[in-house]
VMD Tcl script that draws the C-alpha trace (Angstrom):
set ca {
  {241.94 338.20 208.14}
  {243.76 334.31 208.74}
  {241.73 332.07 210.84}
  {242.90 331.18 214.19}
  {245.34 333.61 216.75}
  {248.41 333.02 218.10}
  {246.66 332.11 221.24}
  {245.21 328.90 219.87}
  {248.13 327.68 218.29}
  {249.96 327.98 221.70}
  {247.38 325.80 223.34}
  {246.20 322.12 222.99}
  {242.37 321.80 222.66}
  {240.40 318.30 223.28}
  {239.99 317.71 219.89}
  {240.67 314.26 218.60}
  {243.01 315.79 215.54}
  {244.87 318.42 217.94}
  {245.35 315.37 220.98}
  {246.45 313.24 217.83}
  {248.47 315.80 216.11}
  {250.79 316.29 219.22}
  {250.79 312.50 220.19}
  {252.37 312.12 216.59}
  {254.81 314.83 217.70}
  {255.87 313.18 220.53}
  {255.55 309.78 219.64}
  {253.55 308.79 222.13}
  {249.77 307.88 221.84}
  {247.33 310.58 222.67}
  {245.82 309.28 226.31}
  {249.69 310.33 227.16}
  {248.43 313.78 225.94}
  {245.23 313.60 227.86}
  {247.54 313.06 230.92}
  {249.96 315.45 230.69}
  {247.19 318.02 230.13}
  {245.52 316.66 233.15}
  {248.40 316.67 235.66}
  {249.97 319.59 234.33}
  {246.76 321.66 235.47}
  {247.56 323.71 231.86}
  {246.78 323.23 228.09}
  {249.54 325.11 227.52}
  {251.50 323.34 223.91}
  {255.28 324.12 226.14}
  {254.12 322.77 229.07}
  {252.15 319.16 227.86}
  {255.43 319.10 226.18}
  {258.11 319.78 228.85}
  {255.90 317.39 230.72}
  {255.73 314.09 228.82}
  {259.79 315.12 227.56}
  {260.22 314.44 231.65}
}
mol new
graphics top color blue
foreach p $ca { graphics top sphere $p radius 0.5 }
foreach p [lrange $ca 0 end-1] q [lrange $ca 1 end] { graphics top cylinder $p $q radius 0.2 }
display resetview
């Protein structure tokens, strides 16, 4: 059976390599990530995105 679910690759943990791994992404540095998670109320990978896109 793979590791891992579809359900965690659709989220964004507080991990230092998944907060870095999407701050690379977006080219923006990961407090940015820690942010948008924060005031987006959701660790959802969409929504941090659609978030710091805005």
């Amino acid at each position: 059976m793979p590791r891992g679910s579809k359900v965690e690759r659709n989220s964004v943990s507080n991990q230092p390599h998944e907060m870095n791994y999407e701050a690379d992404k977006m080219n923006v540095k990961p407090s940015a990530v820690k942010e948008a998670k924060k005031s987006g109320g959701s660790n959802q990978r969409k929504d941090i995105e659609k978030k710091m896109k805005s």
